[in-house]
N, C-alpha and C positions, 0 to 999 in steps of 0.2 A: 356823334359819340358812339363809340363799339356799343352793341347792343348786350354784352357780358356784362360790362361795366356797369350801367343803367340797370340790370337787372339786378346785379350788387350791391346798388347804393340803395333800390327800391326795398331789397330784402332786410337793408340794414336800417334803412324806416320805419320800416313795418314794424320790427321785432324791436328796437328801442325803448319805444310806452311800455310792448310786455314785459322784456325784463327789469326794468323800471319797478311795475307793479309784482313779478316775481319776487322780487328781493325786498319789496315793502311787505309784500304776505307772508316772504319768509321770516320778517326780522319782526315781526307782528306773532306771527308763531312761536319764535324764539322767547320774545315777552312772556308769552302767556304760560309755558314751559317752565319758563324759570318761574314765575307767579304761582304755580303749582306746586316748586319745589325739585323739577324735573334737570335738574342740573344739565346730567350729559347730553340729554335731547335738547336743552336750548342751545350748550355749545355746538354741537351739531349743526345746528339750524344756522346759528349767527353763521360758522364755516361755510356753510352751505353759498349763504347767500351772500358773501368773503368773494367764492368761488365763484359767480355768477356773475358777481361786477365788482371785481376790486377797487374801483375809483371810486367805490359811495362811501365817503366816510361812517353812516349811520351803524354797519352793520362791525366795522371795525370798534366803535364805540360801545354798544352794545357788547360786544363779544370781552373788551374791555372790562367793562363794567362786572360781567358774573367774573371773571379773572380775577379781581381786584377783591369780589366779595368773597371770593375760595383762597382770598392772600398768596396769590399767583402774583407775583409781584414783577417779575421781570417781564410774563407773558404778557401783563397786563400796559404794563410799560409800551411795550413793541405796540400794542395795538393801537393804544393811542396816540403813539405819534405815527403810523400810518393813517390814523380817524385826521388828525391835527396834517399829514403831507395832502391831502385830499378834500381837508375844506380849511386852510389856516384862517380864515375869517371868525370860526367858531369860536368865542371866547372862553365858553362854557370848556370843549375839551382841553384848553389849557389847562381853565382849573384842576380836570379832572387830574390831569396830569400832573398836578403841583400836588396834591393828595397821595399818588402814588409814590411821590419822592417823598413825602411825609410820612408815609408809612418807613419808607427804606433809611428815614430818620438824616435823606437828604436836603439838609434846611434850603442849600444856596440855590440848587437845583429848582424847590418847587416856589422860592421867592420869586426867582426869571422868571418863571411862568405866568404867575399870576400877576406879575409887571406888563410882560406880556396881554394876558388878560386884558388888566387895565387899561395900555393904550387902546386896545380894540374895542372897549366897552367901559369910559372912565366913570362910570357912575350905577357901575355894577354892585350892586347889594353883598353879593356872595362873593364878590373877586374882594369887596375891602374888610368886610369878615375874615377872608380868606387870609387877605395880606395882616391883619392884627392878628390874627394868632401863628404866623409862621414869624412876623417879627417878635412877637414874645417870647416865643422856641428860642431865638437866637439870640436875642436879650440874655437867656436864661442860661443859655449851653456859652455863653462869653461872661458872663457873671461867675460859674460854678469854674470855667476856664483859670479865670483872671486868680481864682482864688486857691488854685493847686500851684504846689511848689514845680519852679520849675527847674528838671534836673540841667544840671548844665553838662555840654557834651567833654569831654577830651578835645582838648586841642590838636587837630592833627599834624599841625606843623610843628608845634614845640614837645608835643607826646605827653601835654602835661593839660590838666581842666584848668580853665584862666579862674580869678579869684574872685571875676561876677562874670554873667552873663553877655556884657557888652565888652567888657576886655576881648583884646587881640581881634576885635572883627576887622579881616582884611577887604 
């Protein structure tokens, strides 16, 4: 074997465990930031270590998480489904994720999820918590539905509104 190669692969060895444990001290540092109260310096830090090794879900998640609690809603979105492309095993980041849609008052969105959830973890406490009050949301928002008038459109072929709802459906 080229002896450039072997010195490449050795060097990619080496440094592995450290950045490994870089990106745990940084997302360790992040915690304790935000635990303080230090908002931008844990975003920072979650970035940091984002930028160090974008394939570790934990730092995406974390970085998620302050996102979510400063109702960054979109941002917070993106993260977790990079946290979620990076370890889809995690059950827990689904939920987080069905949350964010619950915020954005996306029932159907954060139901998947925690369906999701549940195949990966059927006997998850917080995934059928989770799933009873997103079906209650939806119980609630197709009750309150069922019960507004509903306007009927103009007909566009005849230029006139049919005399109910299901007249002239082509």
């Amino acid at each position: 074997m080229n002896k450039f190669i072997v010195t490449v692969l050795l060097a990619v060895f080496l440094t592995a465990p450290v950045m490994a444990e870089d990106v745990d001290s940084l997302v360790e540092a992040g915690n304790k930031f935000w635990s303080e109260g230090k908002l931008e310096l844990a975003e920072s830090t979650f970035r940091e270590a984002i930028e160090l090794d974008p394939g570790a879900a934990l730092p995406h998640a974390r970085l998620a998480g302050l996102l979510l609690s400063q109702h960054r809603n979109d941002e917070a979105r993106i993260e977790y489904q990079n946290a979620i492309m990076n370890d889809p095993q995690d059950a827990g980041l689904f939920l987080a994720l069905a949350i964010v849609y619950l915020h954005e008052k996306s029932y159907s969105n954060a139901r998947a999820m925690v369906d999701i959830a549940l195949e990966l973890e059927p006997d998850s406490e917080n995934a059928l918590k989770l799933q009873q009050y997103v079906t209650s949301r939806v119980d609630t928002l197709e009750t309150t539905a069922s019960d507004v008038p509903v306007a009927i459109p103009q007909d566009a072929i005849h230029g006139s509104a049919p005399a109910s709802a299901t007249e002239n459906l082509h």
